[in-house]
C-alpha positions as CSV (number, residue, x, y, z in Angstrom):
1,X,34.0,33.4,17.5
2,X,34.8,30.2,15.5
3,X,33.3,26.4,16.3
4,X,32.9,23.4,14.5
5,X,30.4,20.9,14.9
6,X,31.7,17.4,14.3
7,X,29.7,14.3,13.9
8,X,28.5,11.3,12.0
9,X,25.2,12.8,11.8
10,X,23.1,10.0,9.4
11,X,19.9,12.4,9.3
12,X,21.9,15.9,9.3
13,X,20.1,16.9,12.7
14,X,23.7,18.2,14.0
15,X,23.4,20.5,10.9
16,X,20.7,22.6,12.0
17,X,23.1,23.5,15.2
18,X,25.8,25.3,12.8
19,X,23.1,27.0,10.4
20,X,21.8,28.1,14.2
21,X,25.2,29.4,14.8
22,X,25.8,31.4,11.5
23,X,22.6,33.0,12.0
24,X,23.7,34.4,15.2
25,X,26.8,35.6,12.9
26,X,29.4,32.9,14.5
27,X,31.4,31.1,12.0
28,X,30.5,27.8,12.2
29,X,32.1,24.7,10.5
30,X,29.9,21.8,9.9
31,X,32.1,18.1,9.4
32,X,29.9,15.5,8.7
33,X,32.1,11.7,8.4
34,X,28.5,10.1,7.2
35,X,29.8,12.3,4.3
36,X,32.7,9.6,3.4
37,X,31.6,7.6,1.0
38,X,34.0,4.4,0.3
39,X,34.5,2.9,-3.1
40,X,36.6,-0.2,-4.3
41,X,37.9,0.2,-7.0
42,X,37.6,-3.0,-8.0
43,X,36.8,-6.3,-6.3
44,X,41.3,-6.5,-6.0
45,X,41.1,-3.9,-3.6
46,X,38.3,-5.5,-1.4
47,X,40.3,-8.4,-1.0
48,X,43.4,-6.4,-0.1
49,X,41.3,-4.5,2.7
50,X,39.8,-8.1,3.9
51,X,43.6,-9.5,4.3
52,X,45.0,-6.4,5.7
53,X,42.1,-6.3,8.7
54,X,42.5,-9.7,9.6
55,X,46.4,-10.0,9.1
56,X,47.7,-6.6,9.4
57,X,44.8,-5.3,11.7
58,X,44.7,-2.6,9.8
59,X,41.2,-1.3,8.5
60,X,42.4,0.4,4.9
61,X,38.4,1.7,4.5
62,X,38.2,3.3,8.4
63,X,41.9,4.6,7.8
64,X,40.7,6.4,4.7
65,X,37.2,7.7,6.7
66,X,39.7,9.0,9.0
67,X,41.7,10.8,6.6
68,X,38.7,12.2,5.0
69,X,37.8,13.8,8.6
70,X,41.3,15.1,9.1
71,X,40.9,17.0,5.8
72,X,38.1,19.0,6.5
73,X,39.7,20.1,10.3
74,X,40.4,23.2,9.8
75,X,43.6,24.3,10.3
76,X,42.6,27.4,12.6
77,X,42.1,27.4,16.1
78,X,38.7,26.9,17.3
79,X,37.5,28.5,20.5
80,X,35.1,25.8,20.6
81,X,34.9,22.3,19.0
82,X,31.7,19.9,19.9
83,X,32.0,16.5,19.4
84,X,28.9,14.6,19.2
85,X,28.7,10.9,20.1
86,X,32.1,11.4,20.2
87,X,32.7,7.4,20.7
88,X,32.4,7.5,16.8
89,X,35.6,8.5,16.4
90,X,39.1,7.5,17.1
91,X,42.3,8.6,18.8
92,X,43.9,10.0,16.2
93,X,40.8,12.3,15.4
94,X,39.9,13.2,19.0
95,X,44.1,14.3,19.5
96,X,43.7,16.7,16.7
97,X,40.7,18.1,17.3
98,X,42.3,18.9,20.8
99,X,44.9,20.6,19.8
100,X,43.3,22.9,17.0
101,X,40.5,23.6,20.4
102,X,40.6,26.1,22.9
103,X,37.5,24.2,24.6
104,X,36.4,20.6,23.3
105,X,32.9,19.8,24.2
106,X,31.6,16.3,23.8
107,X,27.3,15.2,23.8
108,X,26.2,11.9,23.8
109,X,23.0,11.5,22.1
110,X,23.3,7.6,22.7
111,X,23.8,6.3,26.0
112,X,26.6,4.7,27.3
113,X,24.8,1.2,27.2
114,X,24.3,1.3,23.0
115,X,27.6,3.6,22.6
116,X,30.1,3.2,25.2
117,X,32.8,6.0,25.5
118,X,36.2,4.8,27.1
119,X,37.8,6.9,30.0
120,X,40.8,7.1,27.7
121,X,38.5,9.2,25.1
122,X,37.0,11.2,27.7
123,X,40.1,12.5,28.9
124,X,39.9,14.6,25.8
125,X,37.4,16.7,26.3
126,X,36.7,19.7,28.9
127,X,32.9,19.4,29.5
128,X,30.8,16.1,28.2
129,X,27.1,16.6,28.6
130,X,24.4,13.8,27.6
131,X,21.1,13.5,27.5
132,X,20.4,10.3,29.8
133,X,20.6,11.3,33.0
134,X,21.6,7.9,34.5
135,X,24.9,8.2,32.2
136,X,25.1,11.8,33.9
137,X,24.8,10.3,37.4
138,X,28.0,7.5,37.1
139,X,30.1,9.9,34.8
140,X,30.0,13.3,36.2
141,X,28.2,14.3,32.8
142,X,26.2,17.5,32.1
143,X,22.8,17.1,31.5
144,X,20.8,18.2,29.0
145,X,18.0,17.0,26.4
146,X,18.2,16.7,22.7
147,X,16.7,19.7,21.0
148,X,13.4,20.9,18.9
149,X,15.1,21.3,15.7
150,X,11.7,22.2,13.5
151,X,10.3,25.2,13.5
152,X,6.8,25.3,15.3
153,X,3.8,23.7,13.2
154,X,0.2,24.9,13.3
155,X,-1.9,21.9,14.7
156,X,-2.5,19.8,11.2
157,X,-6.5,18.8,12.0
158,X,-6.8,17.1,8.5
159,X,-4.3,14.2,8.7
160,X,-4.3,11.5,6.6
161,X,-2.7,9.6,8.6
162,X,-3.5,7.7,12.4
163,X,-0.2,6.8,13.4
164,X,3.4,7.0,11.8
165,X,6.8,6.0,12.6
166,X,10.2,5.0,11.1
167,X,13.3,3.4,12.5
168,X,15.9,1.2,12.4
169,X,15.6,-3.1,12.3
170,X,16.2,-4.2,16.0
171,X,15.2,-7.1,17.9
172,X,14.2,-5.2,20.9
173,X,11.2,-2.9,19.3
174,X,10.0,-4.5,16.4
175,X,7.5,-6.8,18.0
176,X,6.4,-4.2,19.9
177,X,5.7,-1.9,17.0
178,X,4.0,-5.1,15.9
179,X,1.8,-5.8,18.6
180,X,0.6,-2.3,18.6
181,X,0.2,-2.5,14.7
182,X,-2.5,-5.7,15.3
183,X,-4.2,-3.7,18.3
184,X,-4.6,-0.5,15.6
185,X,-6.1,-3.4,13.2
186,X,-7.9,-5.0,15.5
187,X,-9.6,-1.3,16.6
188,X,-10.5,-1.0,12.6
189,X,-8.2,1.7,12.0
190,X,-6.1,1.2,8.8
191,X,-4.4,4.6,8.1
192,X,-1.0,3.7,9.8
193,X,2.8,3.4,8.5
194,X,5.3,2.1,10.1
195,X,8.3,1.6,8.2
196,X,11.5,0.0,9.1
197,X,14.8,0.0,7.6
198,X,16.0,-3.5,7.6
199,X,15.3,-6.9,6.0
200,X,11.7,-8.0,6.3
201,X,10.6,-9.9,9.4
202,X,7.7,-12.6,7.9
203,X,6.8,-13.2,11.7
204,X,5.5,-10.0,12.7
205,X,2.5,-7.4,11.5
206,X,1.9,-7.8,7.6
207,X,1.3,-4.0,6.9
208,X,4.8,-3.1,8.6
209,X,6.6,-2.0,5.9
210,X,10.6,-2.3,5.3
211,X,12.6,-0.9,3.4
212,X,16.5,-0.9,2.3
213,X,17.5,2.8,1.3
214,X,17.5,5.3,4.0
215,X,15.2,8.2,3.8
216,X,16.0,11.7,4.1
217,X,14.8,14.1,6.9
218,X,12.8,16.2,4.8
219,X,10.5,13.3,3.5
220,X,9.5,11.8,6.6
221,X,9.3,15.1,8.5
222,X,6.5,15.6,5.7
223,X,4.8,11.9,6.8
224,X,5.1,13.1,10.5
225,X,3.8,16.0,9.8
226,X,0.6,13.9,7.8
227,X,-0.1,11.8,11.0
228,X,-2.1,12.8,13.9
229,X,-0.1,10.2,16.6
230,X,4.0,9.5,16.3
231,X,5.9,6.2,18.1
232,X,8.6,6.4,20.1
233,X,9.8,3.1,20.9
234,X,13.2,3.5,22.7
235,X,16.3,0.5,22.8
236,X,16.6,-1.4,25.7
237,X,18.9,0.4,28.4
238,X,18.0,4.1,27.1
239,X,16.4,6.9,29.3
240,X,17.3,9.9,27.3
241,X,14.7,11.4,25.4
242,X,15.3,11.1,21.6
243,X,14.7,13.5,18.9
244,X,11.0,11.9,18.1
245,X,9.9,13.5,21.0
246,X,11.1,17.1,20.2
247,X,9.8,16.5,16.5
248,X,6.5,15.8,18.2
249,X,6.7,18.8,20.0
250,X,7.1,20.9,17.4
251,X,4.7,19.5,15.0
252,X,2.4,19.7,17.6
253,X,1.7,16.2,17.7
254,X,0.4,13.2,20.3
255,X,2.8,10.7,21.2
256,X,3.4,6.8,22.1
257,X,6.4,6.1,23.8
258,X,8.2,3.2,25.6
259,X,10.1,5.8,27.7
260,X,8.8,5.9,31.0
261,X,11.0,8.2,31.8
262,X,9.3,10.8,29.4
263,X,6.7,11.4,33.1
264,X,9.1,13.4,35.1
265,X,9.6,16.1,32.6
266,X,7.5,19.2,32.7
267,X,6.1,19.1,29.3
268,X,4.4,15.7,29.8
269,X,0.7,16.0,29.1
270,X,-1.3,12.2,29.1
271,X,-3.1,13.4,26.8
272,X,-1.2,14.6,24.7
273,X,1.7,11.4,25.4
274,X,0.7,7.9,25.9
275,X,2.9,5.9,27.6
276,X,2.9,1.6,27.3
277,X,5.2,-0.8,28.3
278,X,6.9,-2.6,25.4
279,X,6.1,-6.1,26.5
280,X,2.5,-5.6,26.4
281,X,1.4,-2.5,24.8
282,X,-1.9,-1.2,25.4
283,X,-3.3,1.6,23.2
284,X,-6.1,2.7,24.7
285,X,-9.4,4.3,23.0
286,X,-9.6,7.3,25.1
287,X,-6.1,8.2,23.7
288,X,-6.8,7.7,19.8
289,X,-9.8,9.8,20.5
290,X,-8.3,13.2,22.4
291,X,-7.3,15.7,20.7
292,X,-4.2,17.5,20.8
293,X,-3.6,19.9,24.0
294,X,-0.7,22.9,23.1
295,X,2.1,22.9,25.7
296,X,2.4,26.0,27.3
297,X,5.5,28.8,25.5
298,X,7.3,29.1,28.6
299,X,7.8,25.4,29.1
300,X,8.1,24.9,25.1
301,X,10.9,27.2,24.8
302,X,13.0,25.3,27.1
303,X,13.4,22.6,24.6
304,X,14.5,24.5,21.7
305,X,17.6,24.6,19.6
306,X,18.0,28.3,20.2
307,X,18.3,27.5,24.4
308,X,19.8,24.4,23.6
309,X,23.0,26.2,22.1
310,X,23.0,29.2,24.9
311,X,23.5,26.4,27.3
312,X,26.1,24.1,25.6
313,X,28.2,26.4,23.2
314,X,27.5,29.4,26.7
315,X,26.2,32.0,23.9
């Protein structure tokens, strides 16, 4: 059997679902366009691309990225060819991907309010599932959750750190992450990090640090793994679970989450989850102060990559 996997996967968490694959013995093709790196050669050829967008409509960096994904399609059929958050990538990709597919599966990880897929790019693909189920409702998509991509953790009962999170500059969470930072300081506890990637914000918590180079998986799987409680704070418009929650999962740790959605799933423990509204956060004491409750196998294995892939790749 022969699938690829491609994405523009910024964090390499599509990766783990081909090194999944080849351990199952199925030749798997990983195509990551994050991979394109773009160059000018000099500050000529930046000019060029700024007069040929704005005159010639023509994008001379994204027609390159696309090139650079058209080289690594392989020129084999596929039986199987997932697409993920395929809004990412344009017509010209999408049509050859078809053809070199005997089945083209598309999952949204983003919903349709941050990414939008047109019913034009749709049309491409035989089965589209997504993990926010109000997406699945008004498109006819399959449903299914992101995936625990860690391997299980032992409960960690010396961490260093209270709280931890990391994510991206955006208007809509970061004065909740600060309001819950002055409610942490205003409880005396000190041993938090929250960074974000973005320019600073002078108007918001002091000890929220940001920071301009992204970080790889591996180091801040290792702060997660250091911090007794991870955030969660979702984008306006999103119900689908994101991967923070399965990382928590499989670290074994408690959660704070903006995702009131995250109730009606069957792994939901208030103990071990603590859900606030991102308006007015309220971290309560009784929270800080539990400890960690294990989620039962049966309901754990549900969630992981292993079951993920039985259902969307039907191994």
């Amino acid at each position: 059997m022969k699938v690829t996997i491609l994405s523009l996967d910024l964090y390499g968490f599509n990766k783990f679902i081909a090194n999944e694959l080849q351990n199952k013995g199925i030749e798997a093709t990983y195509i990551n366009s994050a991979a394109f790196k773009h160059v000018y050669k000099n500050f000529g050829e930046k000019i060029i691309n700024f007069f040929s967008k704005t005159i010639l409509k023509k994008n001379l960096k994204k027609n390159k990225q696309t090139q650079f994904v058209l080289d690594k399609i392989l020129n084999e059929i596929q039986d199987i060819t997932l697409v993920v958050d395929p809004a990412h990538f344009n017509h010209t990709i999408l049509k050859e991907v078809r053809k070199k597919s005997k089945k083209l599966i598309a999952y949204n990880y983003d919903s349709m309010a941050q990414l939008p897929l047109p019913a034009d790019k749709m049309s491409y693909f035989d089965e589209i599932y997504s993990f926010d189920k109000n997406d699945c409702k008004k498109h006819d998509f399959k449903f299914i959750t992101n995936f625990i991509y860690l391997p299980k953790s032992p409960i960690n009962f010396k961490n260093t750190l209270k709280a931890f999170t990391i994510q991206s500059k955006s208007k809509d969470r970061i004065f909740t992450l600060s309001k819950i930072a002055d409610q942490l300081d205003s409880l005396n506890i000190k041993n938090y990090e929250f960074l974000v990637y973005g320019k600073v914000n002078t108007k918001i918590n002091k000890n929220i640090i940001f920071f301009n180079e992204r970080i790889g998986l591996e180091t801040f799987q290792k702060r997660m793994d250091n911090s007794e409680i991870l955030l969660d704070l979702v984008r306006d418009g999103q119900n689908g679970l994101s991967f923070r929650i399965f990382e928590a999962m499989a670290l074994q740790k408690k959660l704070i989450t903006t995702n009131k959605n995250i109730i009606d799933y069957d792994f939901y423990n208030p103990n071990n989850i603590l859900v606030i509204d991102a308006k007015n956060p309220t971290i309560t004491t009784n929270f800080l102060k539990s400890n960690y409750q294990p989620i039962p196998e049966n309901i754990y294995n549900k969630y992981t990559l292993n079951n993920w892939i039985k259902t969307v790749i039907n191994i």
